[in-house]
NUPADO-32832 format. One line per field, with one value per residue: residue number from 1; x negated, y, z of N, C-alpha, C, O in turn. Coordinates in Angstrom, 1 decimal, m for minus. Atoms other than C-alpha are relative to their C-alpha. Layout:
N
num c(NUM|...)
n_xx c(X|...)
n_yy c(Y|...)
n_zz c(Z|...)
ca_xx c(X|...)
ca_yy c(Y|...)
ca_zz c(Z|...)
c_xx c(X|...)
c_yy c(Y|...)
c_zz c(Z|...)
o_xx c(X|...)
o_yy c(Y|...)
o_zz c(Z|...)
END
This chain:
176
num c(1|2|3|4|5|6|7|8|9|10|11|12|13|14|15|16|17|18|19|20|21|22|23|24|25|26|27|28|29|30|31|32|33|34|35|36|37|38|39|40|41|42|43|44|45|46|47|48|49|50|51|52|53|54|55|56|57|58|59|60|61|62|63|64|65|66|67|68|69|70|71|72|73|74|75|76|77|78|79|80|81|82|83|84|85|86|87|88|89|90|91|92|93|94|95|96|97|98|99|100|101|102|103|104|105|106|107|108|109|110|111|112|113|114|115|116|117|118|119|120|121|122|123|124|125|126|127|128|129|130|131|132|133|134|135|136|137|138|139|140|141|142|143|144|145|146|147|148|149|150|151|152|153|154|155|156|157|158|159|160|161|162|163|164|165|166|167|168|169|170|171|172|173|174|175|176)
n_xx c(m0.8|m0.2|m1.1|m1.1|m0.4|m1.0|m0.9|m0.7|m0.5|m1.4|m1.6|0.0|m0.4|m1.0|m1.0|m0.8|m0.6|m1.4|m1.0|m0.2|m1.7|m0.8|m0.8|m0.7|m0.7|m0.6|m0.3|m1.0|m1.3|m1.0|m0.8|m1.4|m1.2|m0.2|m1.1|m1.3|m0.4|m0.4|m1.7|m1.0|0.2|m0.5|m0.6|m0.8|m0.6|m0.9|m1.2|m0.3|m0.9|m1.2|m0.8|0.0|m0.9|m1.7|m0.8|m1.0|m1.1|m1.4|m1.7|m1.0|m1.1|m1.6|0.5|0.3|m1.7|m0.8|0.8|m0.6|m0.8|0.2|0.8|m0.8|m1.4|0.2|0.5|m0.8|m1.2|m1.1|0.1|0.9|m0.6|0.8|1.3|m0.5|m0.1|1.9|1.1|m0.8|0.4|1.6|0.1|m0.8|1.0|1.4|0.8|m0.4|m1.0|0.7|m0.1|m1.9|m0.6|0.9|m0.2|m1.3|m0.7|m1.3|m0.9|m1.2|m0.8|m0.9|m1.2|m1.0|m0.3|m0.3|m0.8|m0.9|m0.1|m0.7|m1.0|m0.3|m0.4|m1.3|m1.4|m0.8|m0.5|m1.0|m0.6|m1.4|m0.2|0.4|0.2|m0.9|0.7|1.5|1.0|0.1|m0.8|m0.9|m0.1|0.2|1.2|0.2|m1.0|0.3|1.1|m0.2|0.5|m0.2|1.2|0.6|m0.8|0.2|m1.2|m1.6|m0.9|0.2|m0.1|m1.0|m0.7|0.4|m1.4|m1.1|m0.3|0.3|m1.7|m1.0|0.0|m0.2|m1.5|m0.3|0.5|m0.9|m1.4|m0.3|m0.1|m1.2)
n_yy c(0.7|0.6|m0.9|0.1|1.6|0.5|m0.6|1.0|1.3|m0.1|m0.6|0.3|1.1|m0.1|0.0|1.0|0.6|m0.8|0.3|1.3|m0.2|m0.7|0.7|0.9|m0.6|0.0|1.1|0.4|m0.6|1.4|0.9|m0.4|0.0|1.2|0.6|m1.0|0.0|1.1|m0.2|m1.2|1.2|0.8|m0.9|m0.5|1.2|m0.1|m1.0|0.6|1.2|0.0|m0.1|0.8|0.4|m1.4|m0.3|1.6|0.1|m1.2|0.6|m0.9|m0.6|0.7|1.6|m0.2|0.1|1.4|0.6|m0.2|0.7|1.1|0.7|m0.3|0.8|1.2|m0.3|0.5|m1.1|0.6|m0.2|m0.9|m1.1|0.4|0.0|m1.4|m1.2|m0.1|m0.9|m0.8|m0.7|m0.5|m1.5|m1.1|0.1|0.2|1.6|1.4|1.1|1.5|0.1|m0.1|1.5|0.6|m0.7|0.4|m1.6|0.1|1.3|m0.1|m0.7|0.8|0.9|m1.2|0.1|1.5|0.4|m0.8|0.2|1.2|m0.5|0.0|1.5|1.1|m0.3|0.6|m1.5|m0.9|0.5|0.2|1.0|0.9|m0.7|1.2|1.3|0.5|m0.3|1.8|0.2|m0.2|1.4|0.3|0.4|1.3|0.7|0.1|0.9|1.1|1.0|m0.7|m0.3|0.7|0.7|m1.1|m1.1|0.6|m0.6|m0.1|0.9|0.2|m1.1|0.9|0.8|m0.7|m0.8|1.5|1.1|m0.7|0.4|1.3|0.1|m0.5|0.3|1.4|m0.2|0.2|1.5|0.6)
n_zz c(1.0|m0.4|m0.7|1.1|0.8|m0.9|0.3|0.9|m0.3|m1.0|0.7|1.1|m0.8|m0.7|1.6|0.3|m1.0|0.1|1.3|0.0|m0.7|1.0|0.8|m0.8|0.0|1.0|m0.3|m1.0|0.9|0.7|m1.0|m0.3|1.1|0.5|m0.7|m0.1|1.3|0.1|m0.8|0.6|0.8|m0.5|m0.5|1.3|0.4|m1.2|0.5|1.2|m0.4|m0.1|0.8|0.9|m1.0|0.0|1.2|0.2|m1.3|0.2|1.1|0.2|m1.1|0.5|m0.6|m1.5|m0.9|0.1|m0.9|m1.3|0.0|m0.5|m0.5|m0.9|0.2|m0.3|m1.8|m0.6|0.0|0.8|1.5|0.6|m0.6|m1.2|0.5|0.5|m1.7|m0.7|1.2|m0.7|m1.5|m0.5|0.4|m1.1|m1.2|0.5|m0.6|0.9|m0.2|m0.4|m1.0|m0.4|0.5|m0.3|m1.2|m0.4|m0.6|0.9|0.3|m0.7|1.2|0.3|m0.7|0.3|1.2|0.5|m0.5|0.7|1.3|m0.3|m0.3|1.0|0.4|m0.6|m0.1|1.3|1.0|m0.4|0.9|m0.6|0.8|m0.7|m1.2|m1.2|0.2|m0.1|m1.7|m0.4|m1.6|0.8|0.6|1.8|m0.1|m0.5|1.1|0.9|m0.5|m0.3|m1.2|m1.2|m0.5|m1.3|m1.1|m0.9|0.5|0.2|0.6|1.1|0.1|0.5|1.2|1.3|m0.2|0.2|1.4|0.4|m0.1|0.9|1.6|0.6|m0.6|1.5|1.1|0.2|0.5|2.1|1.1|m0.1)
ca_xx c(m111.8|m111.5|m108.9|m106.8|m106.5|m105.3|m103.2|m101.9|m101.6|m99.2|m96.7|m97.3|m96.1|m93.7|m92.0|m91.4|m90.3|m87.7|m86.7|m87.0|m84.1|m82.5|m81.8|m80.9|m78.8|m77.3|m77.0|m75.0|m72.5|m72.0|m71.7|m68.8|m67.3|m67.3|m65.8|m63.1|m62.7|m62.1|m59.2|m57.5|m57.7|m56.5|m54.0|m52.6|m52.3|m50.0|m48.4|m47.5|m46.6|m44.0|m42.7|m42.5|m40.6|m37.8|m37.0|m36.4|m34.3|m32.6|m29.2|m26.6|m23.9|m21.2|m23.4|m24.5|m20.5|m19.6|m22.5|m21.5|m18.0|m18.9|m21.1|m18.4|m15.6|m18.1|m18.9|m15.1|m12.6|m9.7|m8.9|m9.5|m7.4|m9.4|m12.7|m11.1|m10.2|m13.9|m15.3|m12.9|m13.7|m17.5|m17.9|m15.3|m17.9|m21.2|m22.0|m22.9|m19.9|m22.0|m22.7|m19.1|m18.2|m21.1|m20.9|m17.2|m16.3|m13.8|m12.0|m8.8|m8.4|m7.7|m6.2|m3.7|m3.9|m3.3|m0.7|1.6|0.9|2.5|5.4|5.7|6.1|8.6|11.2|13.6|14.4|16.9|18.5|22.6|22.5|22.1|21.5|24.1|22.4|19.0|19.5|19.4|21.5|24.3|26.5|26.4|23.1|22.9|25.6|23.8|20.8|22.5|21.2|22.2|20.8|18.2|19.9|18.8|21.6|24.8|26.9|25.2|26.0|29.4|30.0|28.5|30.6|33.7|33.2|32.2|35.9|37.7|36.1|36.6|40.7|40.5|39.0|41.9|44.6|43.8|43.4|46.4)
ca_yy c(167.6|164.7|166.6|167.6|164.3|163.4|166.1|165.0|161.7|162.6|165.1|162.5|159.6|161.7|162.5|159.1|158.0|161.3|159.5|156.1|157.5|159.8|156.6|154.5|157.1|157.2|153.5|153.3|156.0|153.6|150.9|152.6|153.7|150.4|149.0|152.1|151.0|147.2|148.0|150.5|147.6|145.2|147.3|148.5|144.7|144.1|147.0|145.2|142.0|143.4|145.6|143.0|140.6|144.0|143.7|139.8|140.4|143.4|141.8|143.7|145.4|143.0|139.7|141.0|141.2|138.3|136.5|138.0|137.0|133.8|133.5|135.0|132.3|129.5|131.2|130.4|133.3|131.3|133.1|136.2|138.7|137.7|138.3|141.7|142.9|142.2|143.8|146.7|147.1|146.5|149.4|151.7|150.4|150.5|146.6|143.9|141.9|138.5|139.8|141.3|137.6|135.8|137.6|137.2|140.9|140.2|137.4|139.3|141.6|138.2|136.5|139.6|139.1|135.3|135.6|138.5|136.5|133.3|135.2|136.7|133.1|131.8|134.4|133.7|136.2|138.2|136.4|135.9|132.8|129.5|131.8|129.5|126.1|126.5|127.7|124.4|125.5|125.5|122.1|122.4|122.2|118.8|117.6|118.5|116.9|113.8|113.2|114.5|116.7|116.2|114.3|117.4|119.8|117.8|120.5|120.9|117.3|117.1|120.5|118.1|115.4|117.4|119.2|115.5|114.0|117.3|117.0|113.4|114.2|116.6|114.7|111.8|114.2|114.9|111.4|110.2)
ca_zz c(139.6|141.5|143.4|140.5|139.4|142.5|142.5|139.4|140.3|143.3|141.1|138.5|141.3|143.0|139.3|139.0|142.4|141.6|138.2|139.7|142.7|140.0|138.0|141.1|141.7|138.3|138.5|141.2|139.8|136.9|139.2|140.8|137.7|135.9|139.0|139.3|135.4|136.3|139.0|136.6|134.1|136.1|137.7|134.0|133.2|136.5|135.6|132.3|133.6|135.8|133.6|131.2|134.2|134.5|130.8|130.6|134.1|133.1|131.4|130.7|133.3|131.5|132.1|135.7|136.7|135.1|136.8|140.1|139.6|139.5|141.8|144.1|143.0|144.0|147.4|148.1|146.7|144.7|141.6|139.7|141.5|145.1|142.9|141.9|145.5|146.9|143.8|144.9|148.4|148.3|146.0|148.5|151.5|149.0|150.0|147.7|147.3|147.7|151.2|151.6|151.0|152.8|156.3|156.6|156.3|153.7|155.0|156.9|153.5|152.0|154.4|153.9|150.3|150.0|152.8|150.7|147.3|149.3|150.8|147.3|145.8|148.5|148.1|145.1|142.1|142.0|138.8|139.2|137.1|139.7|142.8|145.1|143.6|144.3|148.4|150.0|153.1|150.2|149.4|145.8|146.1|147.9|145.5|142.7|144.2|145.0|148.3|151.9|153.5|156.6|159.7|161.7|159.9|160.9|159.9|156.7|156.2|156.9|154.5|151.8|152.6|152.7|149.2|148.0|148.9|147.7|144.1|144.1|144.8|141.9|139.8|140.7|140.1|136.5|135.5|137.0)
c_xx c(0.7|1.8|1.3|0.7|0.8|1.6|1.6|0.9|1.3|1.0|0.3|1.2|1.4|1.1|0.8|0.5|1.5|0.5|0.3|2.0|0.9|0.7|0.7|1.3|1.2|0.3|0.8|1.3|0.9|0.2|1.6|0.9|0.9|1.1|1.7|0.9|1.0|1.3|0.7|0.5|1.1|1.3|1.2|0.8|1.0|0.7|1.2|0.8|1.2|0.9|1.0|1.2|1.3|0.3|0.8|0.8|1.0|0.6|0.8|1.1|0.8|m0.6|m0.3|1.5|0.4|m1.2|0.5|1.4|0.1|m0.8|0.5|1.7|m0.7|m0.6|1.8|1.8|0.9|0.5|m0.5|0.6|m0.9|m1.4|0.1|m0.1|m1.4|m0.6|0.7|m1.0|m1.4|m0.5|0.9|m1.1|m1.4|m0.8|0.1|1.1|m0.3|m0.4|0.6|0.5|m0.7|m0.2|1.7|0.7|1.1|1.1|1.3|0.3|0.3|0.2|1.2|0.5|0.7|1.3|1.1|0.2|1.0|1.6|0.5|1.0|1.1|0.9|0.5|0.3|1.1|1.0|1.5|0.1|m0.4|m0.9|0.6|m0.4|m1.3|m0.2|0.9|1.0|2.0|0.7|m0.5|m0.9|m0.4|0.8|m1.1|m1.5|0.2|m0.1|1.2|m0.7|m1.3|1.1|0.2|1.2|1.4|1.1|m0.4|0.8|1.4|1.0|m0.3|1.4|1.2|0.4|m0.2|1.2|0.8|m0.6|0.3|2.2|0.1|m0.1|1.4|1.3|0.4|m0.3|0.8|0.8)
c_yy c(m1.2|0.1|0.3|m0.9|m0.6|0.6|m0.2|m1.3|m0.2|0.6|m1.2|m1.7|0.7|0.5|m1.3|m0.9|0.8|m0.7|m1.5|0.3|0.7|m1.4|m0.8|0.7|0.0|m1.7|m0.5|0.7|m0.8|m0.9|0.3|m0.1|m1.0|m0.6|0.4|m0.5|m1.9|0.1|0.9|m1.2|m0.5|0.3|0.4|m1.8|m0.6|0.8|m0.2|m0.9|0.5|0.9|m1.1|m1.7|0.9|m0.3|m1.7|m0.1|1.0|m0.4|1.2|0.4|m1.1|m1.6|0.2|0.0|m1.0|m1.1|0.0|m0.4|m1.5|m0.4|0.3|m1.4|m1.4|0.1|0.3|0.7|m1.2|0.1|1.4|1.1|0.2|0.7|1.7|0.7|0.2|0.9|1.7|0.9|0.1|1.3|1.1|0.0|0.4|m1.2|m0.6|m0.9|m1.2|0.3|0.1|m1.6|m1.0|0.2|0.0|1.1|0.4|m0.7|0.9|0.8|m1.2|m0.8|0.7|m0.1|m1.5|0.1|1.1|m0.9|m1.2|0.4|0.9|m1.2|m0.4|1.1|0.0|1.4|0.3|m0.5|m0.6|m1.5|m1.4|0.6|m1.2|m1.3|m0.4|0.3|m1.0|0.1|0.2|m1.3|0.0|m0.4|m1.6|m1.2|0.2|m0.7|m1.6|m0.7|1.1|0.6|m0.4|m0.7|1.4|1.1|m1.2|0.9|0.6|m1.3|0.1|1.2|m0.6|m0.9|0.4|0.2|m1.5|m0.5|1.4|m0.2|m1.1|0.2|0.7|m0.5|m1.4|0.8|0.5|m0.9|m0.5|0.7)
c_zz c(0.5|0.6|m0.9|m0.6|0.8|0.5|m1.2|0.2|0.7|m1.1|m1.1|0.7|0.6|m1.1|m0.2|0.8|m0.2|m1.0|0.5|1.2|m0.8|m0.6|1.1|0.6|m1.2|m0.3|0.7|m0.3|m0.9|0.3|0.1|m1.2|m0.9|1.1|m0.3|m1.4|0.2|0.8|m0.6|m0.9|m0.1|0.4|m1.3|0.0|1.1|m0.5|m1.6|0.0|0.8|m0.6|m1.2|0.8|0.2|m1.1|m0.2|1.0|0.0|m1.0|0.3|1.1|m0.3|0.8|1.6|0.8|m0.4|1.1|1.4|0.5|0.7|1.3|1.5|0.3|0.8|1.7|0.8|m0.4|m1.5|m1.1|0.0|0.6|1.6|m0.5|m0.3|1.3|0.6|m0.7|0.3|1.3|0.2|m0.7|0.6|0.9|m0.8|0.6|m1.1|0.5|0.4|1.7|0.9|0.3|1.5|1.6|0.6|0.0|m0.9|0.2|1.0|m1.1|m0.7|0.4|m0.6|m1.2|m0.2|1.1|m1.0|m1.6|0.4|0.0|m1.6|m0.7|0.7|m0.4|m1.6|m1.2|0.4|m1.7|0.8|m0.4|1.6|1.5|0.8|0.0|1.0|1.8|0.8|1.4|m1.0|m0.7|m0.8|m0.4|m0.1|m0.7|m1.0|m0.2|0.0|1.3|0.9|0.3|1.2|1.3|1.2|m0.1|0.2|m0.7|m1.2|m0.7|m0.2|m1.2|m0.9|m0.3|m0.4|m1.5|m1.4|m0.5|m1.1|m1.7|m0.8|0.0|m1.4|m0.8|m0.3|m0.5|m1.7|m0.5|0.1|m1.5)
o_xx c(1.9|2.8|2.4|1.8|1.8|2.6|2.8|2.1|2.2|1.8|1.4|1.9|2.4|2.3|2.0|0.8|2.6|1.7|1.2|3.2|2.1|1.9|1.9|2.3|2.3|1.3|1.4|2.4|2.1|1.2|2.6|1.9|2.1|2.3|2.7|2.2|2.0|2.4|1.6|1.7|2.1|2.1|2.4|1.9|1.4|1.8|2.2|1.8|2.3|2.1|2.2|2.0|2.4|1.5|1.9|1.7|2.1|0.3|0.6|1.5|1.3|m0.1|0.3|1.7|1.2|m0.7|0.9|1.5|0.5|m0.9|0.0|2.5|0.0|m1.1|1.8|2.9|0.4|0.8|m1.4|m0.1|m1.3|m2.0|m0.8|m0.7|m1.9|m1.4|m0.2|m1.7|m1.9|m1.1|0.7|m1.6|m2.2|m1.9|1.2|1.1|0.5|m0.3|0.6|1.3|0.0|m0.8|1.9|1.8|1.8|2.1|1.6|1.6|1.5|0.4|1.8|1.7|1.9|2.2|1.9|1.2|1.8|2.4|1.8|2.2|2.1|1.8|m0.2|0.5|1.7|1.8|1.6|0.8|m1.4|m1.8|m0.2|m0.3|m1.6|m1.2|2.1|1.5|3.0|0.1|m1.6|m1.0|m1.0|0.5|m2.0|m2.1|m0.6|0.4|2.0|m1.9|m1.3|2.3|1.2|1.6|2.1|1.8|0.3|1.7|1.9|2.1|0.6|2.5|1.7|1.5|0.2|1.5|1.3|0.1|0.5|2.8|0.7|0.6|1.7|2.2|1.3|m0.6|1.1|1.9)
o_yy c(m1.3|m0.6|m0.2|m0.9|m1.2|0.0|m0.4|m1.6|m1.0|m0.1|m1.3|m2.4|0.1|0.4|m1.4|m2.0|0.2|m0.7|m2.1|0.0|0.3|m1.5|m1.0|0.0|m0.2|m1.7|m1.6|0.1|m1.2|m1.4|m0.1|m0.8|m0.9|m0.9|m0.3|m0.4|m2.2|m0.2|1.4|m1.5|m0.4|m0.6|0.5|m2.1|m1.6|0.5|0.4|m0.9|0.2|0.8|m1.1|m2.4|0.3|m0.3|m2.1|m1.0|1.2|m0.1|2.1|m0.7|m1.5|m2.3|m0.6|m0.3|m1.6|m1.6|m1.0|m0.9|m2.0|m1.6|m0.1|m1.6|m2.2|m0.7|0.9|0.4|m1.6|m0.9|1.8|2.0|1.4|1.4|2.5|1.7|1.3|1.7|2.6|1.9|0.9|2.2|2.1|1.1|1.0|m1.2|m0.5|m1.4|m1.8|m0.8|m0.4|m1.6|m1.4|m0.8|0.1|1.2|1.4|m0.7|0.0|1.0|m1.0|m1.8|0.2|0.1|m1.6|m0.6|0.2|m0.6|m1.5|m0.1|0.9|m1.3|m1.0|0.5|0.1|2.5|m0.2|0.4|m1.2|m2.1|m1.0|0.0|m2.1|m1.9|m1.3|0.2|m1.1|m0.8|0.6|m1.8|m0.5|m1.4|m2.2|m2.4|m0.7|m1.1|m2.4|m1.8|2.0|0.3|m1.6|m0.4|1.6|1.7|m1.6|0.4|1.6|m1.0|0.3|1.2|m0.4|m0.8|m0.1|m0.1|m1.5|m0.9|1.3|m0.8|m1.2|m0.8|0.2|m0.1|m2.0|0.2|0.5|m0.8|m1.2|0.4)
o_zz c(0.1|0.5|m0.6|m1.2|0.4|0.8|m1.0|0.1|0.4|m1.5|m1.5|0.0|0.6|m0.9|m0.5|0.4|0.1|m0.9|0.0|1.0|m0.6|m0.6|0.8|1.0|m0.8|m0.9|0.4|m0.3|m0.9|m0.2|m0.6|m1.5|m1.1|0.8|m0.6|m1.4|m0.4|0.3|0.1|m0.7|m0.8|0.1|m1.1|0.3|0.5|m0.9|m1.9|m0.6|0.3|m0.4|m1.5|0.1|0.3|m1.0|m0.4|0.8|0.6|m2.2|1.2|1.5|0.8|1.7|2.3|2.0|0.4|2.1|2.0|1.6|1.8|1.8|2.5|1.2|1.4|2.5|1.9|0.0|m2.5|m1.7|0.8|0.5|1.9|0.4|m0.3|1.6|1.0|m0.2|0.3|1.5|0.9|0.0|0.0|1.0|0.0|1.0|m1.8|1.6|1.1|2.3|2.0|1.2|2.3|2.1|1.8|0.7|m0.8|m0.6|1.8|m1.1|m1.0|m0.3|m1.5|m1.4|m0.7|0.6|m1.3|m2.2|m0.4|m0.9|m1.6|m0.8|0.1|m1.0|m2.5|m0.9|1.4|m2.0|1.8|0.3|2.2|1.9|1.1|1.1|1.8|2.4|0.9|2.1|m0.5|m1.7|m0.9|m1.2|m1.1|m0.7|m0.7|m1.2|m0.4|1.7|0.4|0.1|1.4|1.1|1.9|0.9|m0.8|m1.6|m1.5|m1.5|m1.3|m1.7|m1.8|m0.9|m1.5|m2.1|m2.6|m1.6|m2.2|m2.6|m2.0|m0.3|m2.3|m1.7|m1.3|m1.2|m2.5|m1.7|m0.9|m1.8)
END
């Protein structure tokens, strides 16, 4: 009997050494899981915040070009036509215009541009009215200016002169 009992005793000891590892086993599972649970968690709420950072930073196409605009006029381009050509050519290349700009890879398309818009400006219309006046290598001009012209042009000078004395002769023979 003795024997039995001991018998006993062991299945009865090794039962609850199995439930004691069974639970430490099962302990440790939920361990893990709980953890697995706190970095999903965690992980969600990150996923939140920067979603949540994309919506306050995502403005609109219209404000992001006007932004860029500017942020191209104060990085050196002159007016809005200059801000236009860059915006142009960096989408032909697929480059941000701010580094189109910023790197120097724009500056001989508007050199090119600012030199054609100058040379635009200097040459004169094409208007009939005060054509002969306004081109300086032209007495009338220098008459209607009042002065002479440079020292450097002598024979501009004495064409001034000249047409000076004849107008003054006209002007004496219808007053007499």
């Amino acid at each position: 009997m003795e024997e039995n009992k001991n018998v006993e005793l062991d299945t009865v000891k090794n039962q609850e050494t199995e439930t004691e590892e069974h639970q430490d086993e099962k302990d440790l599972k939920i361990k893990e899981l709980e953890e697995k649970l706190k970095s999903k968690a965690i992980e969600a709420r990150l996923a939140k915040k920067e979603e949540k950072k994309e919506e306050t930073l995502d403005l609109s196409s219209d404000l992001k070009e006007r932004l860029l605009k500017i942020e191209l006029r104060e990085s050196g381009l002159k007016d809005s036509e200059e801000v236009d050509l860059v915006m142009k050519e960096s989408k032909e290349l697929g480059i941000d215009p701010k580094k189109l700009v910023e790197r120097g890879l724009a500056d001989t398309l508007l050199q090119t541009h600012r030199k054609a818009k100058l040379d635009e400006q200097a040459t004169p219309g094409t208007s009939k009215r005060g054509g002969a006046i306004n081109q300086k290598d032209n007495p009338e001009y220098w008459m209607a200016k009042g002065e002479l012209p440079p020292k450097e042009s002598v024979e501009l000078r004495r064409k001034v002169i000249e047409a000076k004395r004849q107008k003054e002769r006209r002007q004496v023979k219808f007053n007499n």
